[in-house]
Every structure is written in structure tokens, then in C-alpha cells.
VEXDREN-2710 file (C-alpha; in Angstrom, 1 decimal):
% VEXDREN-2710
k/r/px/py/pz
1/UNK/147.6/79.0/45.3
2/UNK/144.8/76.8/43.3
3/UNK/145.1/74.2/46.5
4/UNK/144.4/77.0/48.7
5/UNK/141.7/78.2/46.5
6/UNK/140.1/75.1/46.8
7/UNK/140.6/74.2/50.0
8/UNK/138.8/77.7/50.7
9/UNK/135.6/77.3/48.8
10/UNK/135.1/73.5/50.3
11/UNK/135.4/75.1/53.7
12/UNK/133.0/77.5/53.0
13/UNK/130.8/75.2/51.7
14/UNK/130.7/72.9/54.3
15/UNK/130.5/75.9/56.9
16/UNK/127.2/77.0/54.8
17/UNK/125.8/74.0/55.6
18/UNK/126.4/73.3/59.3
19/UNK/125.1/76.8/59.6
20/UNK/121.6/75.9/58.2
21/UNK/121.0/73.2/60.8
22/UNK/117.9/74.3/63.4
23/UNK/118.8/75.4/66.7
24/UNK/117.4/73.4/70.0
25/UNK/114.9/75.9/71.5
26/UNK/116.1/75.6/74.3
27/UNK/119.8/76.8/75.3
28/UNK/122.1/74.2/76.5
29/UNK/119.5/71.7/76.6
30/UNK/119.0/68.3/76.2
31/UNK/116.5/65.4/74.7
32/UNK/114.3/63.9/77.0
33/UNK/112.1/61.9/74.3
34/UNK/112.3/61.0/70.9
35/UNK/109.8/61.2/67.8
36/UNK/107.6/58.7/67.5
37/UNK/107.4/57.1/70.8
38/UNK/104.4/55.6/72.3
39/UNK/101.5/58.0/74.7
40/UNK/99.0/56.8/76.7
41/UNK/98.2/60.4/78.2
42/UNK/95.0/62.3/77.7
43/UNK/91.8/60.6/75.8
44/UNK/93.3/58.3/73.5
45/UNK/97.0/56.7/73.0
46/UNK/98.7/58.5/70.1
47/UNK/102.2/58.7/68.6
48/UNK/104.5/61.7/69.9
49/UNK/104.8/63.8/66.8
50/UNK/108.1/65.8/68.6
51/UNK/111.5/65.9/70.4
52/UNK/111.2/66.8/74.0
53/UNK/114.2/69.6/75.5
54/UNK/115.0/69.8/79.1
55/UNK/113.9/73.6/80.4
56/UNK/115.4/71.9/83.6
57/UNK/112.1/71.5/85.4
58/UNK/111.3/75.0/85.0
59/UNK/108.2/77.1/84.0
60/UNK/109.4/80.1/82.5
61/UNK/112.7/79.4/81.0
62/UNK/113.5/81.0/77.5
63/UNK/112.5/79.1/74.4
64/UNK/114.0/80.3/71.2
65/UNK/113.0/80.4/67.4
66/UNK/115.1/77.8/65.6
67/UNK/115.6/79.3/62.4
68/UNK/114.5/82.7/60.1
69/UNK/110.8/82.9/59.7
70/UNK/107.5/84.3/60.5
71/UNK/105.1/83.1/63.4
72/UNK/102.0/81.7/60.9
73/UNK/99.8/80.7/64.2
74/UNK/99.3/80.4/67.4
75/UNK/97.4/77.6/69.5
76/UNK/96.0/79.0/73.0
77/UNK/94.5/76.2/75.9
78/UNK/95.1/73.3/73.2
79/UNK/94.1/70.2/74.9
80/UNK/97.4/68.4/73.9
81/UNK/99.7/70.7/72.4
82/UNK/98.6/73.7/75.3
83/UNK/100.0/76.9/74.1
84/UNK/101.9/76.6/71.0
85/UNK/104.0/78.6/68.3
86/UNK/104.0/77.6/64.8
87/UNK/106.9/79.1/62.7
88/UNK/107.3/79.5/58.9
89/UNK/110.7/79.5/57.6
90/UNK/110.8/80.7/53.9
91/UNK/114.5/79.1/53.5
92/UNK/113.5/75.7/54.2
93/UNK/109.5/75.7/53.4
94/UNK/109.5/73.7/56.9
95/UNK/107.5/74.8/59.7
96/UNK/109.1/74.4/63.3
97/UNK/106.4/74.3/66.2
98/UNK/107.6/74.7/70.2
99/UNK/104.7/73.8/72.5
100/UNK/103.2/73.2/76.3
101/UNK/104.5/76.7/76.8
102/UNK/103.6/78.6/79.9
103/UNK/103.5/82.1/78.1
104/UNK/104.7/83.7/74.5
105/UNK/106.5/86.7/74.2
106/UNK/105.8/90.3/72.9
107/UNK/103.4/91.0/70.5
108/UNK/102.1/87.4/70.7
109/UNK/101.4/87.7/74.4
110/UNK/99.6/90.5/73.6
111/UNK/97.1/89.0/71.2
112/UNK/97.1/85.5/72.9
113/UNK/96.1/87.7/76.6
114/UNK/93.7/89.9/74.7
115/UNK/91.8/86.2/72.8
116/UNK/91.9/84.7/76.8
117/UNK/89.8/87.8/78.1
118/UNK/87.6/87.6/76.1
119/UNK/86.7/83.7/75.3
120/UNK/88.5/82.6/78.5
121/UNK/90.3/79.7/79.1
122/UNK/89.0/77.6/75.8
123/UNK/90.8/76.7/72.7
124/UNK/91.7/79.2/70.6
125/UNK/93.8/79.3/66.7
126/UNK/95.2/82.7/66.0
127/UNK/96.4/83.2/62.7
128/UNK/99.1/85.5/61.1
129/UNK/99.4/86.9/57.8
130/UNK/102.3/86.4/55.5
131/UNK/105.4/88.4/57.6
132/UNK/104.0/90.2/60.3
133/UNK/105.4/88.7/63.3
134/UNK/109.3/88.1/62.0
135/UNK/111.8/86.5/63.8
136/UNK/115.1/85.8/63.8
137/UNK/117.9/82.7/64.4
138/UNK/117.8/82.4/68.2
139/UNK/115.4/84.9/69.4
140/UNK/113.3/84.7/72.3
141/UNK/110.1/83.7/71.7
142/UNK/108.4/82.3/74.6
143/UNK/108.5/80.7/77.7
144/UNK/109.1/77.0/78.7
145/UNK/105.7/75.5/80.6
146/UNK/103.1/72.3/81.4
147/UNK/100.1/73.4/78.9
148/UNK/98.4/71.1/77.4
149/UNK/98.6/67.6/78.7
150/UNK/102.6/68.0/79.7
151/UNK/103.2/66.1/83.0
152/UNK/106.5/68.7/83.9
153/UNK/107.8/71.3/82.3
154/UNK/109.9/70.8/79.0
155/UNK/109.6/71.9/75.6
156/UNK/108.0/69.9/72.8
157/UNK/109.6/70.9/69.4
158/UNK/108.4/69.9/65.7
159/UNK/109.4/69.8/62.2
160/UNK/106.3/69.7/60.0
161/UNK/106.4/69.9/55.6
162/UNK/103.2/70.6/53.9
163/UNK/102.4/69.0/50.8
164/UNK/100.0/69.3/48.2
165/UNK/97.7/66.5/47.3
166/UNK/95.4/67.4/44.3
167/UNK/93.0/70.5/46.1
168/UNK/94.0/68.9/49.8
169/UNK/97.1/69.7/51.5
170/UNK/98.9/67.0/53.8
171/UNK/100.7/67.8/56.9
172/UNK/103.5/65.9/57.6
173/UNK/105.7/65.7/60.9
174/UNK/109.2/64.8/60.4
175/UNK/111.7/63.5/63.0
176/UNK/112.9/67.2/64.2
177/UNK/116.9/65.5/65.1
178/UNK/117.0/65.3/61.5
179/UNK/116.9/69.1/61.2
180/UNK/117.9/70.3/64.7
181/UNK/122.3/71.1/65.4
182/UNK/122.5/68.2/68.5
183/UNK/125.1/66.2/69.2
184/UNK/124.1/63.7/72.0
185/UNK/127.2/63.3/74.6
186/UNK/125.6/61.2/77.0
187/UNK/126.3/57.2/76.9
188/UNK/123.4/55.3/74.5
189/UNK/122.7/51.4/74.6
190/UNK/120.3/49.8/72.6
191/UNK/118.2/47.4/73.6
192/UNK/115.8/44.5/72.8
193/UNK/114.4/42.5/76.3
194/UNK/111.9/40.2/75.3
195/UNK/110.0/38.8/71.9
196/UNK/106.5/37.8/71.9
197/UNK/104.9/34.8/69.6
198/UNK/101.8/32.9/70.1
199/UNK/101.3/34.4/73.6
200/UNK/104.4/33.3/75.1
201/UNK/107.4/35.6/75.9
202/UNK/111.1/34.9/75.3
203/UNK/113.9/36.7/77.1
204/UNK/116.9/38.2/74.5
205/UNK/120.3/38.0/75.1
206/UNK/123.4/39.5/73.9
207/UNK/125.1/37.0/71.8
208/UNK/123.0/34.4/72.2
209/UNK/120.3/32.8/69.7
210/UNK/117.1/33.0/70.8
211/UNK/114.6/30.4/69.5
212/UNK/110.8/31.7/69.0
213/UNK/108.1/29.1/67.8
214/UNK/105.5/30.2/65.1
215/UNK/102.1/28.6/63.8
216/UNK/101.1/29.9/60.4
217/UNK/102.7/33.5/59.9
218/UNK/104.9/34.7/63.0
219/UNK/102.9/37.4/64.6
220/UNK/106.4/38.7/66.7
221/UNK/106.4/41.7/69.0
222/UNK/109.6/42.9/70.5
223/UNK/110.4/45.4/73.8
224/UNK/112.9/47.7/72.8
225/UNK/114.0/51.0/73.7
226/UNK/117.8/52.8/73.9
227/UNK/118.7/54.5/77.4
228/UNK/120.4/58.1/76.9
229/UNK/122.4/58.6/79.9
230/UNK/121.2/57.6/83.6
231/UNK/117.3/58.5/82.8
232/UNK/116.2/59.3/79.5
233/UNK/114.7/56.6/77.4
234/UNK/113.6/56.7/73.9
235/UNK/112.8/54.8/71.1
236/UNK/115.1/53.7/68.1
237/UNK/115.1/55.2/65.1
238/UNK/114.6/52.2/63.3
239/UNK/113.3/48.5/64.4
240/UNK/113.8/45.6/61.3
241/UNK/113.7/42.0/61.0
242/UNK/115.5/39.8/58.8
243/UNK/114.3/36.3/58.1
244/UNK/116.5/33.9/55.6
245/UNK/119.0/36.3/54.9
246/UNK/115.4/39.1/53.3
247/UNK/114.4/42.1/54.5
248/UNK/110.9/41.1/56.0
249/UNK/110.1/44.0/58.1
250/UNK/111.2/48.0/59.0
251/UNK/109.6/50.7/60.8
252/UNK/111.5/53.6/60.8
253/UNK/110.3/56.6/62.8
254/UNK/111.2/59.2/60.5
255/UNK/108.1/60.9/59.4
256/UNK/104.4/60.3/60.4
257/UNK/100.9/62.5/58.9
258/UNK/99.3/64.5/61.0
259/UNK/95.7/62.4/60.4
260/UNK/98.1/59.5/61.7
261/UNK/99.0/60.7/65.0
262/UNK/96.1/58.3/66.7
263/UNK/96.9/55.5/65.0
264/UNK/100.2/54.1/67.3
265/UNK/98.9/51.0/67.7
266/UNK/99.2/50.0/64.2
267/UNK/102.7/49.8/65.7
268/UNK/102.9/49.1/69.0
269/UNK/101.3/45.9/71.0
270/UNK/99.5/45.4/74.1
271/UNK/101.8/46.8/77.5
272/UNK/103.1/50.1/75.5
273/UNK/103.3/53.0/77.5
274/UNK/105.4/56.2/78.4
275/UNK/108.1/54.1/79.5
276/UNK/107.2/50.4/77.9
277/UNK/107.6/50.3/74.0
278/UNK/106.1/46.6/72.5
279/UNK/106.9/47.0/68.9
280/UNK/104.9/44.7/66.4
281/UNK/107.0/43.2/63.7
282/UNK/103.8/42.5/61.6
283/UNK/100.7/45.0/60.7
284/UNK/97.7/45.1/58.3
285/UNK/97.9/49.1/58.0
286/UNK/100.3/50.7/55.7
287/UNK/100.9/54.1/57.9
288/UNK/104.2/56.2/56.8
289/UNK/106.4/54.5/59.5
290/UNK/105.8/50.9/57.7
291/UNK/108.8/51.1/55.3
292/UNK/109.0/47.4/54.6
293/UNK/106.2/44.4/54.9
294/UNK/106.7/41.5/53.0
295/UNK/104.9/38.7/55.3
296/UNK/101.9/38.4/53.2
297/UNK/105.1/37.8/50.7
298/UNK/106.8/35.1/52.3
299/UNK/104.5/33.1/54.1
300/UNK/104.6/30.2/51.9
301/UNK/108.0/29.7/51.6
302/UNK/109.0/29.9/55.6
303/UNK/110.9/26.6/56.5
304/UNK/111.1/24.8/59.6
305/UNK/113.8/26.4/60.8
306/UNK/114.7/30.0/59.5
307/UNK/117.4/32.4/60.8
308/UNK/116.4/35.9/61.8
309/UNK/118.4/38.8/62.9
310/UNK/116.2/41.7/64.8
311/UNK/118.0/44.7/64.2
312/UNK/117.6/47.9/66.0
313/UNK/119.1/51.5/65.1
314/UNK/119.4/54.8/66.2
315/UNK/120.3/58.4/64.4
316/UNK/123.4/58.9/65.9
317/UNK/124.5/55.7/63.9
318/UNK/124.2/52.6/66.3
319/UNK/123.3/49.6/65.5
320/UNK/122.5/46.4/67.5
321/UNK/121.7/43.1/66.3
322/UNK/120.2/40.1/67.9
323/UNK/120.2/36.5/66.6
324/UNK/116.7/34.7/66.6
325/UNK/115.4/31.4/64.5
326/UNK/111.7/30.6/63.9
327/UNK/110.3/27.6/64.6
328/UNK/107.7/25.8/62.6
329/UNK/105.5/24.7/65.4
330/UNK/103.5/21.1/63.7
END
């Protein structure tokens, strides 16, 4: 009876949990791009601060809250984000945000038409006190669209965590699959093409060591990116590079600020684009997705020859390592 007692509660438990995951917003969907990738669309190149859902090329497909909460704003004509739902959920203290909508729903499309007819088509930030526009676990809340600077019709979705900072608060976007119930059942492959030093580009291959020459301090950049099934490609979770057996270097795309979202290329080198991600393995800035930097460090101590391993990673739990050595060029 005490075994089944037992048995009972860690079932519950572990039900408990699985049951507080986020839902996708959209039904039946699937990801079409990951956090943290590379954009060179509208004025400036910035990170993307979401996950992107298939609403299967449609405008008007229903988008659903992911969790509990209350609706604390609404954007209206925002020039990136386009019409956009920001929900507070009390359980988690996160706030989940669905955006390029075509339309919200109810009470929200009331307010949102009556804002348009009056300022027109400019950008508009409606906010909400404390519990007035509840919602629950799945409920439909809007309606899948292009707004904003979208390119088709999909829905952009976002985990964000405020924090305090003395009087200031700080707004930080966190990698949504983190929080979101997705399992991804399409094929993944990981890859790495090419490495950059001292303008010259070196193919990578699959068991094979790649030799890459260095002056001074390797200033390496690497194209990687892991294909999801036939057509979606998105960025690793986590890029690193091991020189002499030490950690030298990890980005991991995990969390970014808010203030940071125009600083990509910290990160990414000369080519990047929606499809083309050139990931330095070197920086001077120290922006959230800079776990590890340790050049500065090492510099001194690099040999003539020293063994590398570029190791990429994903969040399902890939990983995918490629042999390099750096060469000390006289």
C-alpha cells in the first residue's frame, strides 16, 4: 500500500508539472524560427526576440492565450511588432506576448477599433489595469496576421521577466521553447559550413580536421544553422569553442534585454541575414548572450599549433562537434 502511495504522489507531481508548461498559440502548429536569430528587415538589423508558429499561411487563424493571466497591453500599427497582445500571468510572474496579428478578439477589438478611429492608422499602447481583461489556458484571443514588418502570416510569440534594478526595471526576453509544451517531430541536423580567419574562408567537414591560420588573437567566425524538417532553418541554441582542451568561447541564445535587441551584430559577422547566420567566436561587448570570453585571457599562452573543437547545440539535446587546429601564422 505505501509503494502505491508513493508511486501516486510522484505521478501527481510530475503531472503538476507538465501541466504548467505554456501552450503554442497556435493549435497544431509548428516553429518556423527560433529565438535569437539574425534580421535584416525594417530600419536596422536586430536580434528576433521570439519563436515563430505556422498559422499555415493564413490571416485570420485563431491564436490562443498560453497560460492564466490578464491582458496588461496592447500595441496597435507597431512598426515591428504590428498589433500585439501582452499577457500577465500571476503564476509565473512571466509575461507571454503573440504578435503581427491581423485583429484581437472581444473586448480588445473593441478598444483597439475605437483607438484606430480616432488617431488612425499610427502607433498606439493601450494599457490595462490590474485584472480587467482575464483569460484563460487556451482561449481565443486573436487572430493570426502580417502586421508589423511580418513578410507572411505566422505568429510571433514571447516570453518576457521583468526585473528590478535599483528605481529602473529591466525587461528581459527569454527563449519562449524553454517555457512553451513542443516537442519537435520533424528530422534536425546541425550544421557548421565554413570558418572565417584573417579574411580567408575554410570549408568544414564531418570528421575531418580543419586547419585555420591565425596572426595575433584568432578573430574566427563560423556559418552555422540546424534545418528542421524540409524548410525551416534556425539557429542553435548554443555555439562554443574549445581551444587546448578550455572553454574559450559560448553564446547561448537563451535570454537577451530588451535595450539589446539592436545590438546582433555584437554577434553575428558580415553576410548574416534571414537565412545566412555568420556567428563571431570573438567580441568586445559583453551583451547577455556572451556566456563565456576568455580571449583577452589566453592570448599569450596560444602555441603554434592548438586543437579546437567548435561545438554547436540545440534545446532538444543535440550536439555536434567539429575538429579544428589553429595555426600560428610567423
Amino acid at each position: 500500500m505505501k509503494k502505491f502511495l508513493v508511486f501516486t504522489v510522484i505521478l501527481l507531481s510530475v503531472l503538476t508539472v507538465f501541466s504548467q508548461r505554456f501552450l503554442p498559440p497556435v493549435k497544431d502548429s509548428y516553429l518556423t524560427s527560433s529565438f535569437g536569430e539574425y534580421r535584416d528587415t525594417g530600419d536596422k538589423p536586430h536580434f528576433h526576440l521570439g519563436i515563430d508558429f505556422s498559422s499555415f499561411s493564413r490571416i485570420g487563424y485563431p491564436v490562443n492565450a498560453a497560460a492564466d493571466g490578464y491582458v496588461c497591453k496592447l500595441w496597435v500599427n507597431h512598426k515591428v511588432y504590428g498589433n500585439t497582445i501582452f499577457i500577465y500571468h500571476p503564476d509565473y510572474d512571466l509575461i507571454s506576448v503573440y504578435a503581427h496579428l491581423n485583429s484581437f478578439k472581444g473586448l480588445m477589438a473593441e478598444i483597439a477599433n475605437s483607438v484606430v478611429s480616432e488617431f488612425g492608422n499610427t502607433f498606439a499602447e493601450i494599457k490595462f489595469p490590474d485584472d480587467e481583461i482575464r483569460v484563460s489556458k487556451g482561449e481565443e484571443i486573436g487572430y493570426s496576421g502580417k502586421s508589423g514588418e511580418a513578410e507572411v502570416p505566422h505568429v510571433h510569440f514571447e516570453i518576457r521577466e521583468v526585473k528590478k534594478s535599483g528605481n529602473n526595471e529591466i525587461e528581459i526576453v527569454r527563449d519562449a521553447l524553454e517555457f512553451v509544451d513542443y516537442v519537435e517531430m520533424r528530422p534536425r541536423k546541425l550544421q557548421a559550413f565554413e570558418i572565417r580567419s584573417n579574411n580567408r574562408t575554410y570549408k568544414l567537414l564531418d570528421d575531418q580536421v580543419t586547419e585555420v591560420p591565425f596572426t595575433t588573437l584568432p578573430k574566427l567566425e563560423v556559418k552555422v544553422s540546424e534545418k528542421v524538417g524540409d524548410n525551416t532553418t534556425i539557429i542553435p541554441r548554443k555555439i562554443s569553442l574549445r581551444v587546448n582542451d578550455e572553454l574559450v568561447y559560448e553564446i547561448e541564445f537563451d535570454a537577451i534585454r530588451e535595450d539589446e535587441m539592436y545590438s546582433p551584430n555584437a554577434i553575428y559577422g558580415y553576410g548574416s541575414n534571414l537565412f545566412t547566420y555568420w556567428i563571431k567566436l570573438y567580441s568586445s561587448s559583453f551583451i547577455t548572450p556572451i556566456k563565456v570570453n576568455r580571449w583577452n585571457e589566453i592570448a599569450f599562452t596560444l602555441k603554434d599549433k592548438n586543437p579546437a573543437e567548435l561545438i554547436l547545440e540545440d534545446i532538444w539535446g543535440s550536439i555536434k562537434v567539429y575538429k579544428l587546429i589553429l595555426v600560428k601564422e610567423m
